[in-house]
C-alpha positions as CSV (number, residue, x, y, z in Angstrom):
1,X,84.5,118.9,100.1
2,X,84.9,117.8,96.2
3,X,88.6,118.7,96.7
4,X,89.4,116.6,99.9
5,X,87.6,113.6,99.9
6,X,89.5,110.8,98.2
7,X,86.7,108.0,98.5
8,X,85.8,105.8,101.1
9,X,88.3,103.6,103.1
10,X,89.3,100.1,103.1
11,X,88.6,99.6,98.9
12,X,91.4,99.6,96.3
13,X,91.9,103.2,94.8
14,X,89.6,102.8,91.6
15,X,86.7,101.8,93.6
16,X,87.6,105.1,95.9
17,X,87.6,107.3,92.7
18,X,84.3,105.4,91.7
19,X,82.6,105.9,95.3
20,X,83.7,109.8,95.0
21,X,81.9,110.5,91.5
22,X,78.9,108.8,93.1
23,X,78.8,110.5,96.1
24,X,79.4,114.2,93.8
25,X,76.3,113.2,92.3
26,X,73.9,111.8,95.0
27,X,74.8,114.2,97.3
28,X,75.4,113.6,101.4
29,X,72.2,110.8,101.6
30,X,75.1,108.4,100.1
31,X,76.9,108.5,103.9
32,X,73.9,107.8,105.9
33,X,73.3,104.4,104.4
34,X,74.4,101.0,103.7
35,X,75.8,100.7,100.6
36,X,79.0,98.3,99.1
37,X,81.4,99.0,96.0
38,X,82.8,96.1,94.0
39,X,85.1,96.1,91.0
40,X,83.2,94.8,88.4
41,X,85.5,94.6,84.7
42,X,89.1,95.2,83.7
43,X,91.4,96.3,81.1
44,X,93.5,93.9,81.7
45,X,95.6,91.9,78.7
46,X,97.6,88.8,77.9
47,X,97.5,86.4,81.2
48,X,96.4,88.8,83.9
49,X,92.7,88.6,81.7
50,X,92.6,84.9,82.9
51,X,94.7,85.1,86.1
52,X,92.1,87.8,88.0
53,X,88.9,85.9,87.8
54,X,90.1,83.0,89.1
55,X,92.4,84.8,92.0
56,X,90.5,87.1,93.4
57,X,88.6,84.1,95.3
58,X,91.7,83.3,97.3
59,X,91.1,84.7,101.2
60,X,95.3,85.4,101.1
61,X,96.5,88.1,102.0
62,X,99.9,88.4,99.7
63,X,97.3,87.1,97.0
64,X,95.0,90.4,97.7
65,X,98.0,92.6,97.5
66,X,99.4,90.9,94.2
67,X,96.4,91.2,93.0
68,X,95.8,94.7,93.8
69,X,99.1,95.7,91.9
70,X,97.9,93.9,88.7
71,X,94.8,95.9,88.6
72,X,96.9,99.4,88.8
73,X,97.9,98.3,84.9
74,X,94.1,98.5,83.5
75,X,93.5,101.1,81.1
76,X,89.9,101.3,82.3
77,X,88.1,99.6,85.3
78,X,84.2,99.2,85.7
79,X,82.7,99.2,89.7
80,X,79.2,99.3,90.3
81,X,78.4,101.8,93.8
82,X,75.3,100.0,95.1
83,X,73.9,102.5,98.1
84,X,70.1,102.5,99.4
85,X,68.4,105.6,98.1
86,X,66.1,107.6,100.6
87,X,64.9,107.0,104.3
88,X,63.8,103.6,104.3
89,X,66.2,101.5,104.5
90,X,64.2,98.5,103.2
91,X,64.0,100.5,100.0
92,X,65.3,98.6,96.4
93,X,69.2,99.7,96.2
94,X,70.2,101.8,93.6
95,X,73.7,100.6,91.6
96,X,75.6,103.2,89.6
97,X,77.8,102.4,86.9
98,X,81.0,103.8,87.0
99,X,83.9,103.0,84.1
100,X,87.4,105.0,85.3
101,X,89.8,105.4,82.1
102,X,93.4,106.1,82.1
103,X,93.7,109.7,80.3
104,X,97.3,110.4,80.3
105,X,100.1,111.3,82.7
106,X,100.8,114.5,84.8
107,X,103.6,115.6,86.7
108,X,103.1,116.1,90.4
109,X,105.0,116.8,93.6
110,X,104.9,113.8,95.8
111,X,104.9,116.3,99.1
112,X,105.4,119.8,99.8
113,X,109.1,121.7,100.4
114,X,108.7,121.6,104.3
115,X,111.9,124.4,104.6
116,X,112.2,127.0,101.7
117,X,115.4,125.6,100.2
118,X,114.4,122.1,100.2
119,X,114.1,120.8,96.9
120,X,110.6,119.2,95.8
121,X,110.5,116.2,94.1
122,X,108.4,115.7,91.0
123,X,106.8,112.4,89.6
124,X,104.6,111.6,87.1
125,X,101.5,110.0,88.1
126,X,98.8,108.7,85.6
127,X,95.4,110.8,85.1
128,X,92.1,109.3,85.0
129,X,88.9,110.0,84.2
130,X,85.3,108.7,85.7
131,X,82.1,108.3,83.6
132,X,78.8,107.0,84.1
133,X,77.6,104.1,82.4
134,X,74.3,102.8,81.4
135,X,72.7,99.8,83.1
């Protein structure tokens, strides 16, 4: 499954890479129960550093969406994958730390050639790369 699942639905694409390295490593038992996944830090410089905090309250659509585009220019993004572990629900959740860093820029198609002589179009798309952190 590693190759095809992209993270769950419904949270921006860091959190998605985030809830994918967690699930790699915890295993199936991450599906069967509650669990939430919230951007925790930023990369971010100049005025967006100031701008974010104080944004991301705002129930506004457009606001979400702006904001949304001015996370895709961090460098590196912390989320924390809280999840109960186990059975028993009632259980203390367990929170993993997850930093995703920018690690350069490949070239990729951005579909397949659907007819033989159709000419593929190539894009280059930033890399990234997710490591556990330390509580």
């Amino acid at each position: 499954m590693k190759p095809f699942y992209r993270g769950w639905a419904g949270i921006n694409r860091f959190e998605q890479m985030a809830e994918r390295e967690v699930w790699m490593s915890v295993g199936w038992d991450l599906f069967t129960h509650p669990r939430a996944v919230r951007t925790t830090r930023k990369e971010l410089i100049g005025p967006k550093q100031w701008l974010y905090p104080l944004l991301r309250w705002i129930p506004i659509t457009l606001v979400q969406i702006w904001l949304e585009r001015l996370i895709s220019t961090a460098r590196w993004v912390g989320v924390d994958v809280i999840y109960c572990a186990g059975d028993d629900a009632s259980r203390d959740l367990e929170r993993c730390r997850v930093r995703i860093e920018e690690m350069g820029e490949v070239t990729s198609a951005l579909r397949s050639a659907a007819q033989p002589s159709e000419k593929i179009t190539l894009k280059t798309v930033k890399q990234y790369r997710c490591r556990f952190m330390d509580e």
